[in-house]
PyMOL Python script that loads the backbone (N, CA, C, O; Angstrom):
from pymol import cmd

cmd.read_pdbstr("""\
ATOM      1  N   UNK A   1      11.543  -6.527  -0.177  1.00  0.00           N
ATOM      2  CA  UNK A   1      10.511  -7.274  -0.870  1.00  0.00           C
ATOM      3  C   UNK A   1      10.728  -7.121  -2.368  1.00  0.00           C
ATOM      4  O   UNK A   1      10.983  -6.028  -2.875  1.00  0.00           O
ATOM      5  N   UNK A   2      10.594  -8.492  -3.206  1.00  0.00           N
ATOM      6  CA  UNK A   2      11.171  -7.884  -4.269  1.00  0.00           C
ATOM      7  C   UNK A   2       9.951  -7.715  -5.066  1.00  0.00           C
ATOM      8  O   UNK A   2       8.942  -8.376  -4.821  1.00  0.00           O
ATOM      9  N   UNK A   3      10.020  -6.702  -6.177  1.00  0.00           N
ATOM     10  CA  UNK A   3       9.302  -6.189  -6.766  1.00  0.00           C
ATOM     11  C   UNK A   3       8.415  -7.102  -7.932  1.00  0.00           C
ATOM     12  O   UNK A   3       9.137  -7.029  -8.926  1.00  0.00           O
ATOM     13  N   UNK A   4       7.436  -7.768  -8.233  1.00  0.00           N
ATOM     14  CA  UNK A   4       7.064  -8.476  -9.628  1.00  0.00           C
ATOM     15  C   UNK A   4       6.426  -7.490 -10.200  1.00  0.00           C
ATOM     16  O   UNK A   4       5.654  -7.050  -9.348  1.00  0.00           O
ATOM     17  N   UNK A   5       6.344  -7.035 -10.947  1.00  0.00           N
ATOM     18  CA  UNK A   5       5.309  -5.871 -12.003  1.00  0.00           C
ATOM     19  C   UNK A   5       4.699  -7.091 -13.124  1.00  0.00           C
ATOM     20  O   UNK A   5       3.490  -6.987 -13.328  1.00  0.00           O
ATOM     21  N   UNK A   6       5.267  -8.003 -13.718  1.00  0.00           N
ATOM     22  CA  UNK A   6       4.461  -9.262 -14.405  1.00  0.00           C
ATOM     23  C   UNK A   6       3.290  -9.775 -13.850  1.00  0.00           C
ATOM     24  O   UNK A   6       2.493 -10.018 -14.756  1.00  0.00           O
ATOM     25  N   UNK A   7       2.882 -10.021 -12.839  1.00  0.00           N
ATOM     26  CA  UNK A   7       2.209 -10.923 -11.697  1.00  0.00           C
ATOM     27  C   UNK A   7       0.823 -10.491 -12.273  1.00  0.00           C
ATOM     28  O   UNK A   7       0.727  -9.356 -12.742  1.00  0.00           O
ATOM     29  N   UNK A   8      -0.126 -11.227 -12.268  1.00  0.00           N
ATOM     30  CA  UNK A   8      -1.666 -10.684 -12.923  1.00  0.00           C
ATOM     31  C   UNK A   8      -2.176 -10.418 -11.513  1.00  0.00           C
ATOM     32  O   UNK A   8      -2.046 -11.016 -10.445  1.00  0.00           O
ATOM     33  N   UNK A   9      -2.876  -9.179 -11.934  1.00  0.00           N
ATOM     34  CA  UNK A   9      -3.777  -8.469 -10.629  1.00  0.00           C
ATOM     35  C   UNK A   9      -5.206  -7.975 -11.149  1.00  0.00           C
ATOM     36  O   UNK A   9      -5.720  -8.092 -12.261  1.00  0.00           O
ATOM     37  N   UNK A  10      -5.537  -7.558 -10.319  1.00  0.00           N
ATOM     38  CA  UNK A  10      -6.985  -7.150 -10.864  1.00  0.00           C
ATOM     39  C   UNK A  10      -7.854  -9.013 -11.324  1.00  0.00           C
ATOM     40  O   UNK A  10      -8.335  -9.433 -12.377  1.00  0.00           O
ATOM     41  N   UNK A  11      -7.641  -9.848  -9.522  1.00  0.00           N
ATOM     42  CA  UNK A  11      -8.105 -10.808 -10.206  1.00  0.00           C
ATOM     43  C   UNK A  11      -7.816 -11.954 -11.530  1.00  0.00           C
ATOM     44  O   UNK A  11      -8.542 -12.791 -12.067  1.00  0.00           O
ATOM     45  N   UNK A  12      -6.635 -11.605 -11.709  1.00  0.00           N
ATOM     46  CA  UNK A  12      -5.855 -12.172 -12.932  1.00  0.00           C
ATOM     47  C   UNK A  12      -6.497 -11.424 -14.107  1.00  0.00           C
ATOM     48  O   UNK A  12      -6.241 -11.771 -15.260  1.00  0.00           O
ATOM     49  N   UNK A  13      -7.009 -10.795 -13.941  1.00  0.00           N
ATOM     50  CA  UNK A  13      -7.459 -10.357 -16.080  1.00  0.00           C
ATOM     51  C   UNK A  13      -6.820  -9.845 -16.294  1.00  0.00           C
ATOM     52  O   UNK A  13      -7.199  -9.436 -17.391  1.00  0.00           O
ATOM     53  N   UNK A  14      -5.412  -9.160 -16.003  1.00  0.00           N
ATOM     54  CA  UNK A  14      -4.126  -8.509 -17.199  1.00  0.00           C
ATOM     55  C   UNK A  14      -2.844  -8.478 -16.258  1.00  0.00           C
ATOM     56  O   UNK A  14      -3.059  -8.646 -15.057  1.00  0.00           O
ATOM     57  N   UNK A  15      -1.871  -8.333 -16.569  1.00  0.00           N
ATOM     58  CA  UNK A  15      -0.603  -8.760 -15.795  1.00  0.00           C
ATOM     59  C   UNK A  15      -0.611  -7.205 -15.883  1.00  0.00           C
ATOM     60  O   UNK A  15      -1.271  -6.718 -16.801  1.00  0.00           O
ATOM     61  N   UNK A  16       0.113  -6.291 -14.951  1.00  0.00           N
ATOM     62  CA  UNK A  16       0.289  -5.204 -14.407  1.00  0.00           C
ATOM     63  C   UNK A  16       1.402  -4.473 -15.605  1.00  0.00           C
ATOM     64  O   UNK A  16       1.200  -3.323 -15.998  1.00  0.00           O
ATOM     65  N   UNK A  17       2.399  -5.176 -16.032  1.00  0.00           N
ATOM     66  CA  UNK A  17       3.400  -4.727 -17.101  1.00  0.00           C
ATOM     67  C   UNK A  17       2.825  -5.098 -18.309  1.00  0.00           C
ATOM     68  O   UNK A  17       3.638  -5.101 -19.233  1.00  0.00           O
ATOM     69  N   UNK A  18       1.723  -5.403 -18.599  1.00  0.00           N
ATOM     70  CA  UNK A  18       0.827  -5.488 -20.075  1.00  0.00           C
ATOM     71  C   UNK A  18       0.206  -4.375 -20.010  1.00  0.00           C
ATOM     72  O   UNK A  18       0.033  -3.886 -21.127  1.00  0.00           O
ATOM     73  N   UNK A  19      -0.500  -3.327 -18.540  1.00  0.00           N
ATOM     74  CA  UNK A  19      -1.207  -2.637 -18.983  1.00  0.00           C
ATOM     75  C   UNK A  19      -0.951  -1.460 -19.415  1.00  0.00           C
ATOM     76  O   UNK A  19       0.234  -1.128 -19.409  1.00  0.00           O
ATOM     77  N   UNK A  20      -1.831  -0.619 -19.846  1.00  0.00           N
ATOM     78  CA  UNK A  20      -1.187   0.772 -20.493  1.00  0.00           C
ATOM     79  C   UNK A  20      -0.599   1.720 -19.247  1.00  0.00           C
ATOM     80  O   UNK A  20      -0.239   1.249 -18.168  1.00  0.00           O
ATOM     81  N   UNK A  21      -0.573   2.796 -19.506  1.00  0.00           N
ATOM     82  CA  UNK A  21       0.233   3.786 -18.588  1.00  0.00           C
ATOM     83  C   UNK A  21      -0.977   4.360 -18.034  1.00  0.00           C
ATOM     84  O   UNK A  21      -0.944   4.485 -16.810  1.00  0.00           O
ATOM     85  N   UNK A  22      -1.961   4.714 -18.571  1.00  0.00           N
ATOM     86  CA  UNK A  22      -3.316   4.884 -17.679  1.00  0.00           C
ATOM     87  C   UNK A  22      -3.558   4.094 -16.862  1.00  0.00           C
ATOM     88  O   UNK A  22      -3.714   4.325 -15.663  1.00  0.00           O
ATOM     89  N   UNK A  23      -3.636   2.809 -17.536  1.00  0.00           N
ATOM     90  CA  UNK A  23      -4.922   2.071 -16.615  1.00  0.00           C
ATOM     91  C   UNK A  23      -3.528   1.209 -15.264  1.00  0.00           C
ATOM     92  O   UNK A  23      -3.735   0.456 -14.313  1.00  0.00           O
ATOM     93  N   UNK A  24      -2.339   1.736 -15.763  1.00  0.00           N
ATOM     94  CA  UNK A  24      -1.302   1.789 -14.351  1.00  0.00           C
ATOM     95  C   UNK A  24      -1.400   2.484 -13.194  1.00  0.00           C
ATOM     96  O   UNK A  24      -1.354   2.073 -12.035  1.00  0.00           O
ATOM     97  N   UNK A  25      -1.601   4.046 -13.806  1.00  0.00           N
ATOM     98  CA  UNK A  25      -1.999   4.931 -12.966  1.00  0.00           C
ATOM     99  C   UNK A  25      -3.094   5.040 -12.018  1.00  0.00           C
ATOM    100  O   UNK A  25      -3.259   5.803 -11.067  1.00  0.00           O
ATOM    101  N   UNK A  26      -4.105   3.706 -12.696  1.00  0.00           N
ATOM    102  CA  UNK A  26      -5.129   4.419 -12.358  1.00  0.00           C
ATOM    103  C   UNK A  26      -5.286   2.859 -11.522  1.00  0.00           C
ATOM    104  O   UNK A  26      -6.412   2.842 -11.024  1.00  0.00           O
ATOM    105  N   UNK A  27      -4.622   1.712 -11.246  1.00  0.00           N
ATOM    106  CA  UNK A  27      -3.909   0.643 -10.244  1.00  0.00           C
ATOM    107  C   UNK A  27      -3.733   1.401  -9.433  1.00  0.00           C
ATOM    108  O   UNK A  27      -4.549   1.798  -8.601  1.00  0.00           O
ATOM    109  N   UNK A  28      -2.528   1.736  -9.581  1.00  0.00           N
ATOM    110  CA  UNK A  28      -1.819   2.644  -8.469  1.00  0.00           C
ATOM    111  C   UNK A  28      -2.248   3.321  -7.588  1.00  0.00           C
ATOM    112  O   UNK A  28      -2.018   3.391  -6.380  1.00  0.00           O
ATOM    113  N   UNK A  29      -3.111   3.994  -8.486  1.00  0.00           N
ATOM    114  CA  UNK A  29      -4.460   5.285  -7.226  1.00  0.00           C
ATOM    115  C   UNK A  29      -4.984   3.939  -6.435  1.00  0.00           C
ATOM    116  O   UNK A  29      -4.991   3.985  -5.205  1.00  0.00           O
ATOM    117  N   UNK A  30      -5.322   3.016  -6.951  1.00  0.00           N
ATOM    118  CA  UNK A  30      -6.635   1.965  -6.432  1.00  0.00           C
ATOM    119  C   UNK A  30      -5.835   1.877  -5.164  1.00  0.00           C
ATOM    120  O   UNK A  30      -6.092   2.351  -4.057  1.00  0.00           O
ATOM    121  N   UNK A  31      -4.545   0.981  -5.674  1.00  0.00           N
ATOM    122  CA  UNK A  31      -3.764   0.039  -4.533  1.00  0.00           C
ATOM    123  C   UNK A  31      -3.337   1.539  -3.228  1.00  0.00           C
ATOM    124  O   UNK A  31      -3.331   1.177  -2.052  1.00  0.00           O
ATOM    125  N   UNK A  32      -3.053   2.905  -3.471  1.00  0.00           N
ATOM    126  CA  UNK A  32      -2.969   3.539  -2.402  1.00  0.00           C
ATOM    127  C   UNK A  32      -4.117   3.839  -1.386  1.00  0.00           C
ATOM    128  O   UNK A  32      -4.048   3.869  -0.157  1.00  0.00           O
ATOM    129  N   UNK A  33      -5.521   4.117  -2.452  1.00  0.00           N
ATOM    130  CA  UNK A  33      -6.452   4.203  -1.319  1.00  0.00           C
ATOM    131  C   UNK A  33      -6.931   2.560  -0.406  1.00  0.00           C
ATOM    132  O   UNK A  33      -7.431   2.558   0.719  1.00  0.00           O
ATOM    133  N   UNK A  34      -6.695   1.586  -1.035  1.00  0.00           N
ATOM    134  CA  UNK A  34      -6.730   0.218  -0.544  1.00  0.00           C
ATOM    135  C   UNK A  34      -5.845   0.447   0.747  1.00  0.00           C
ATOM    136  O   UNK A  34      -6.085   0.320   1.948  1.00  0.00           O
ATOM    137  N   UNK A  35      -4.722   0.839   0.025  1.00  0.00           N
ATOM    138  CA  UNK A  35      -4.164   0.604   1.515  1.00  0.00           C
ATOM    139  C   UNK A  35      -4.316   1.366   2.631  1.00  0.00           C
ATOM    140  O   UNK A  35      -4.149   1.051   3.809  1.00  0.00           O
ATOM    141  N   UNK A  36      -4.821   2.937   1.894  1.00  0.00           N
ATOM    142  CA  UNK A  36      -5.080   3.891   3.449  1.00  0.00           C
ATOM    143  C   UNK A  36      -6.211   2.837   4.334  1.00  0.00           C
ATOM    144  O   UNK A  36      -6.183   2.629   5.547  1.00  0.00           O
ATOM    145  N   UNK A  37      -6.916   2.421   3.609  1.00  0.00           N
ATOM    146  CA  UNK A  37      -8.076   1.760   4.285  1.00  0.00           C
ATOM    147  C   UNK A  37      -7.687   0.449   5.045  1.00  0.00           C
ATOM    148  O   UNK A  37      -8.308   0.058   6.033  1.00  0.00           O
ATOM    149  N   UNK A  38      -6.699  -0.144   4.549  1.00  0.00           N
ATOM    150  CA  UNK A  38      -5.940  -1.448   5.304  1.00  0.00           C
ATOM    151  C   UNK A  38      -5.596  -0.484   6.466  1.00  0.00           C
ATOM    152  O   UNK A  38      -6.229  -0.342   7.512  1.00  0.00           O
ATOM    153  N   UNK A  39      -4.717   0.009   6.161  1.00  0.00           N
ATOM    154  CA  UNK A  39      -4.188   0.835   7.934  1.00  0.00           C
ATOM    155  C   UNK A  39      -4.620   1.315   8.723  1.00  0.00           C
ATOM    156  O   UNK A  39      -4.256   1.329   9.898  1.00  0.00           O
ATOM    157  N   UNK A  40      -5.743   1.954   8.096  1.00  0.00           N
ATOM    158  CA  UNK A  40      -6.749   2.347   9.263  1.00  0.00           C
ATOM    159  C   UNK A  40      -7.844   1.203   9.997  1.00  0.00           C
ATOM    160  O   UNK A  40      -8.310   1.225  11.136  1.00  0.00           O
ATOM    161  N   UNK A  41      -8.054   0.239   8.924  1.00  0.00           N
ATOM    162  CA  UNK A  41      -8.644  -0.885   9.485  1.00  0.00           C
ATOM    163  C   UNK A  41      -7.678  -1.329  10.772  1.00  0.00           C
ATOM    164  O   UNK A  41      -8.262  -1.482  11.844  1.00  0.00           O
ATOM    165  N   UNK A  42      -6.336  -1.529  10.736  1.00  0.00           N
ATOM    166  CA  UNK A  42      -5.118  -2.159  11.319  1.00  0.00           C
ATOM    167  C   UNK A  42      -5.474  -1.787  12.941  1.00  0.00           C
ATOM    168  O   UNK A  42      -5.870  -2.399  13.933  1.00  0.00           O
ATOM    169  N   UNK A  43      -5.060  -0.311  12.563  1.00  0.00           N
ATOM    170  CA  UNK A  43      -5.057   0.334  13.819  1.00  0.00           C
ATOM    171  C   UNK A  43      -6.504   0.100  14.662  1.00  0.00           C
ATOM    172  O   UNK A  43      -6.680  -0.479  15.734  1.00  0.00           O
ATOM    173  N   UNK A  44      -7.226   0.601  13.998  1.00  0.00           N
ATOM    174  CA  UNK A  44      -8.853  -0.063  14.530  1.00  0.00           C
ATOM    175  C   UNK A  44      -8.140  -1.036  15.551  1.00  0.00           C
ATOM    176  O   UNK A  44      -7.597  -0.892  16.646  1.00  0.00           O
ATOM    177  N   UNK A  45      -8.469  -2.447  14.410  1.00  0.00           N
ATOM    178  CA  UNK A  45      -8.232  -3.665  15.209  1.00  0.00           C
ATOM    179  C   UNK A  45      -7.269  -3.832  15.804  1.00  0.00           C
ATOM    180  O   UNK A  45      -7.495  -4.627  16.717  1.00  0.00           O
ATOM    181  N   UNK A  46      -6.144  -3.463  15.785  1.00  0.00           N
ATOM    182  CA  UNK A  46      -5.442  -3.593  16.904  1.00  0.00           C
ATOM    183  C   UNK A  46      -5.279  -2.970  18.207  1.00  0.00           C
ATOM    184  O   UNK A  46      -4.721  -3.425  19.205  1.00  0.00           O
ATOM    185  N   UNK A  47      -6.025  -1.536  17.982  1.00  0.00           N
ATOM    186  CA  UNK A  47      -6.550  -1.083  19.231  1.00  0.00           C
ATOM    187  C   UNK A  47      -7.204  -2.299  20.323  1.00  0.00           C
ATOM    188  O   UNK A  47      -6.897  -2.753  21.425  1.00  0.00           O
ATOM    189  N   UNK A  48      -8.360  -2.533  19.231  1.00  0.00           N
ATOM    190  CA  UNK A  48      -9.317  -3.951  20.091  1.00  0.00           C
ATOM    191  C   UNK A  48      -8.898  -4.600  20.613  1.00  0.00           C
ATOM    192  O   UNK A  48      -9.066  -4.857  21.805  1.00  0.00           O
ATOM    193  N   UNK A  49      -7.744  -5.385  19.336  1.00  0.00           N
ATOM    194  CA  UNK A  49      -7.404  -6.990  20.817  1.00  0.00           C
ATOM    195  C   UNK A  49      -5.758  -6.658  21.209  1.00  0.00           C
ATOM    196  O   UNK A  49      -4.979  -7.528  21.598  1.00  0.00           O
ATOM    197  N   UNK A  50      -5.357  -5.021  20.996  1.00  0.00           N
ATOM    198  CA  UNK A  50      -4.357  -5.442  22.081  1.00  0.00           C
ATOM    199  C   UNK A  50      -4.176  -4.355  22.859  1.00  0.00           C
ATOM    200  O   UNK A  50      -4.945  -3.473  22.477  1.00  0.00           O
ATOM    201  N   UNK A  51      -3.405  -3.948  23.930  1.00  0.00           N
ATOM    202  CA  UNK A  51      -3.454  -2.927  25.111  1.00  0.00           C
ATOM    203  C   UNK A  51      -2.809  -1.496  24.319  1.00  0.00           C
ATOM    204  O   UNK A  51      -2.489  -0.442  24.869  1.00  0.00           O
ATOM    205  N   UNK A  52      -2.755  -1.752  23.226  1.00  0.00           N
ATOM    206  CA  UNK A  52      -2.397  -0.862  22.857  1.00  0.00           C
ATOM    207  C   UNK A  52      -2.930   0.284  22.019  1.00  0.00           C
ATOM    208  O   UNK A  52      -3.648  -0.350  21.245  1.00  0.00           O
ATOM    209  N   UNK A  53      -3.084   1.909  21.567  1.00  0.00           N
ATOM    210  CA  UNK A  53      -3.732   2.815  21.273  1.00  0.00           C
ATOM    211  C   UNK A  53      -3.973   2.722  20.340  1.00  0.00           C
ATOM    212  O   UNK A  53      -3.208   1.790  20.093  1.00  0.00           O
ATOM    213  N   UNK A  54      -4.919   3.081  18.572  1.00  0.00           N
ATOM    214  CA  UNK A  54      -4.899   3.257  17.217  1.00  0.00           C
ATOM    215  C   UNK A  54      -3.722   4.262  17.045  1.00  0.00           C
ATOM    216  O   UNK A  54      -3.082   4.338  15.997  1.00  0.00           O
ATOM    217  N   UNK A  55      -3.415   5.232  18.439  1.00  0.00           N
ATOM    218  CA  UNK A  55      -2.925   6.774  17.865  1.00  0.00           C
ATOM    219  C   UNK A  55      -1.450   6.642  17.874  1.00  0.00           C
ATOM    220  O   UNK A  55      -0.602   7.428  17.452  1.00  0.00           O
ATOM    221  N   UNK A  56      -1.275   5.111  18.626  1.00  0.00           N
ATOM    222  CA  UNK A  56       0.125   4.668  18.514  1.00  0.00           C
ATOM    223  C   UNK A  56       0.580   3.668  17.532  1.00  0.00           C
ATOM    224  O   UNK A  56       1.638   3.600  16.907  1.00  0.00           O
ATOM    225  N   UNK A  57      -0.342   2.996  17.536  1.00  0.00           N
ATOM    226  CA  UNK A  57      -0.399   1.985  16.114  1.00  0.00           C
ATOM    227  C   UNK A  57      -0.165   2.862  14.510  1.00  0.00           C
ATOM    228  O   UNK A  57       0.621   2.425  13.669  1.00  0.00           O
ATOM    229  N   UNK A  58      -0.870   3.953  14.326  1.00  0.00           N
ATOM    230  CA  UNK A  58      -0.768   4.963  12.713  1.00  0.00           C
ATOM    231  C   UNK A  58       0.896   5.552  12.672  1.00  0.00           C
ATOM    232  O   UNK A  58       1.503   5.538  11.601  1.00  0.00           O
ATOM    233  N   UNK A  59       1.548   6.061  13.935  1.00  0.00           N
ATOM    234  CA  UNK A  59       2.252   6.505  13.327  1.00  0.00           C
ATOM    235  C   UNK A  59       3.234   5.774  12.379  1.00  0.00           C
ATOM    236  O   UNK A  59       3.627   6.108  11.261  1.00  0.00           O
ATOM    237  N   UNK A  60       3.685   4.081  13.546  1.00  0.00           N
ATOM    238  CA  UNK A  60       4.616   2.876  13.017  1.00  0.00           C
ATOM    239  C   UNK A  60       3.917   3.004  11.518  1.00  0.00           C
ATOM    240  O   UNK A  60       4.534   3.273  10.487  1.00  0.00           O
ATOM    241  N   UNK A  61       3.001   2.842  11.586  1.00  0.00           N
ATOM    242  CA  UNK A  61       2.528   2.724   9.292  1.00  0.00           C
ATOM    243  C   UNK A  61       2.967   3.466   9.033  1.00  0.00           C
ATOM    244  O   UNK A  61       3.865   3.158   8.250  1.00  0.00           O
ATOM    245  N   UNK A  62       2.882   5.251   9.353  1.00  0.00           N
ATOM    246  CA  UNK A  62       2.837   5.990   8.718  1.00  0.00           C
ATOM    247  C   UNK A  62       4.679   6.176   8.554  1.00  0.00           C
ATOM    248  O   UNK A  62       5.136   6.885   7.657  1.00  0.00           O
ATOM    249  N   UNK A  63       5.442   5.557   9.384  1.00  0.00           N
ATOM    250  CA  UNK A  63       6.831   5.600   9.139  1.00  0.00           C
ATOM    251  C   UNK A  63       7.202   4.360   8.330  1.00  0.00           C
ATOM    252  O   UNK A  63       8.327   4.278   7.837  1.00  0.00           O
ATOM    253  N   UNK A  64       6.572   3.687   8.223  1.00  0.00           N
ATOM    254  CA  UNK A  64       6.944   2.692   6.617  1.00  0.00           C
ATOM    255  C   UNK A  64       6.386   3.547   5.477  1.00  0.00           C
ATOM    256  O   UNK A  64       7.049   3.718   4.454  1.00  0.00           O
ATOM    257  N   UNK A  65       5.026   4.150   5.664  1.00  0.00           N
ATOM    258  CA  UNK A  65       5.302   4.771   4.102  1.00  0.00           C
ATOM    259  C   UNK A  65       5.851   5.857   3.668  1.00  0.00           C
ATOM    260  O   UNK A  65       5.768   6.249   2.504  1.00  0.00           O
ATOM    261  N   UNK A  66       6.686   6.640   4.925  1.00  0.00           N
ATOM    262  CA  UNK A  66       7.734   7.109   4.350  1.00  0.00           C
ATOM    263  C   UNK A  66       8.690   6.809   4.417  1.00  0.00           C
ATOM    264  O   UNK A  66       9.552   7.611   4.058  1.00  0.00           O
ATOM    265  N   UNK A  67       9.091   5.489   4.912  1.00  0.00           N
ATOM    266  CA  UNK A  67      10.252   4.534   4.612  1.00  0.00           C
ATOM    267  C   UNK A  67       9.921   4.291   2.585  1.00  0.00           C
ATOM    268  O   UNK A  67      10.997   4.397   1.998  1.00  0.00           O
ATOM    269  N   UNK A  68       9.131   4.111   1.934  1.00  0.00           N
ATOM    270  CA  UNK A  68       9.087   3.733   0.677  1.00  0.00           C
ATOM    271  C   UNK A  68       8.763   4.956   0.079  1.00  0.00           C
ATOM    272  O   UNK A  68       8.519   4.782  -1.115  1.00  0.00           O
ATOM    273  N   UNK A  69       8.624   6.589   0.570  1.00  0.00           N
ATOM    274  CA  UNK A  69       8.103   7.581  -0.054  1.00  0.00           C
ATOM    275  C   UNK A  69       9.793   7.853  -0.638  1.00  0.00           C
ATOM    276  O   UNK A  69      10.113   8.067  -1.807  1.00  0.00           O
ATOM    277  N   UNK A  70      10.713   7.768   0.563  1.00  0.00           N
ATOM    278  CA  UNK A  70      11.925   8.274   1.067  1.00  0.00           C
ATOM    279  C   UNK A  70      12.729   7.129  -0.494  1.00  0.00           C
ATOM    280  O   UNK A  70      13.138   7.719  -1.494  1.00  0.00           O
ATOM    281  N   UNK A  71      12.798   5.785  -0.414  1.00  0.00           N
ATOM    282  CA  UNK A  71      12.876   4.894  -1.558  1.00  0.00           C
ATOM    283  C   UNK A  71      12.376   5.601  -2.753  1.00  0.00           C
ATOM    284  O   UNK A  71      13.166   6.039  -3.589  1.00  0.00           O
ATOM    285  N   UNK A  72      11.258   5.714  -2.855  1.00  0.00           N
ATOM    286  CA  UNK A  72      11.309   6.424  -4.305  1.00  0.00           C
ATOM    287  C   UNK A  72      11.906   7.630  -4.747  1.00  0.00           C
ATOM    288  O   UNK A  72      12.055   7.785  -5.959  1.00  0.00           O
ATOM    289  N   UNK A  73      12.323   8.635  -3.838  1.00  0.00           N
ATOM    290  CA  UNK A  73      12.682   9.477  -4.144  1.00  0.00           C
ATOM    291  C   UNK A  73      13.917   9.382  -4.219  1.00  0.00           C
ATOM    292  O   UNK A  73      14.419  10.445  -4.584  1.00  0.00           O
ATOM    293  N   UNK A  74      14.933   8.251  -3.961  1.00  0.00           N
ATOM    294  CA  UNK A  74      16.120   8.182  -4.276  1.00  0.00           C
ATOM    295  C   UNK A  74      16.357   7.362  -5.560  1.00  0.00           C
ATOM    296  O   UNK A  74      17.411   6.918  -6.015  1.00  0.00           O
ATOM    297  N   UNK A  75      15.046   7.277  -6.038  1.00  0.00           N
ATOM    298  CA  UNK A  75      15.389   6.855  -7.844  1.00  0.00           C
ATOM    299  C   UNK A  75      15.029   7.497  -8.622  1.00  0.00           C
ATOM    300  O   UNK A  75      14.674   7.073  -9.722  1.00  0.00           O
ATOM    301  N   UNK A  76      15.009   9.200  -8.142  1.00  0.00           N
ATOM    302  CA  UNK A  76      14.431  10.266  -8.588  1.00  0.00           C
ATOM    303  C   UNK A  76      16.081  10.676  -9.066  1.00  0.00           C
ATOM    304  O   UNK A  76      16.311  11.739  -9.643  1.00  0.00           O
TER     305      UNK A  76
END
""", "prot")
cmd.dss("prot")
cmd.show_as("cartoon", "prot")
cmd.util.cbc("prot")
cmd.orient("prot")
């Protein structure tokens, strides 16, 4: 997936590479707890409509985000 850091977020009011190094950091925190909450929503619902477990659904996420933990640390 390729990366845009230009792209306006936060609703369009500032493009992500305009903002300071704080208020990056402090994106960043947002967009990780956003997403714990996407995945756990995931698993939820996909427990529901399909035959399958939440407890089997978390781990597949939890091995993409260390598919991208594993990525960053090789630009370390």
């Amino acid at each position: 997936m390729e990366s845009k850091p230009n792209t306006p977020h936060q609703g369009g009011t500032k493009a992500f590479k305009s903002s300071s190094y704080k208020e990056q950091a402090l994106s960043i925190n947002g967009s990780i707890a956003n997403l714990e909450k996407a995945i756990r929503y995931h698993a939820r619902f996909g427990a529901t409509r399909t035959s399958r477990e939440e407890r089997k659904i978390l781990p597949k996420c939890v091995g993409q985000l260390e598919g991208l933990v594993k990525r960053l640390r090789l630009d370390l």
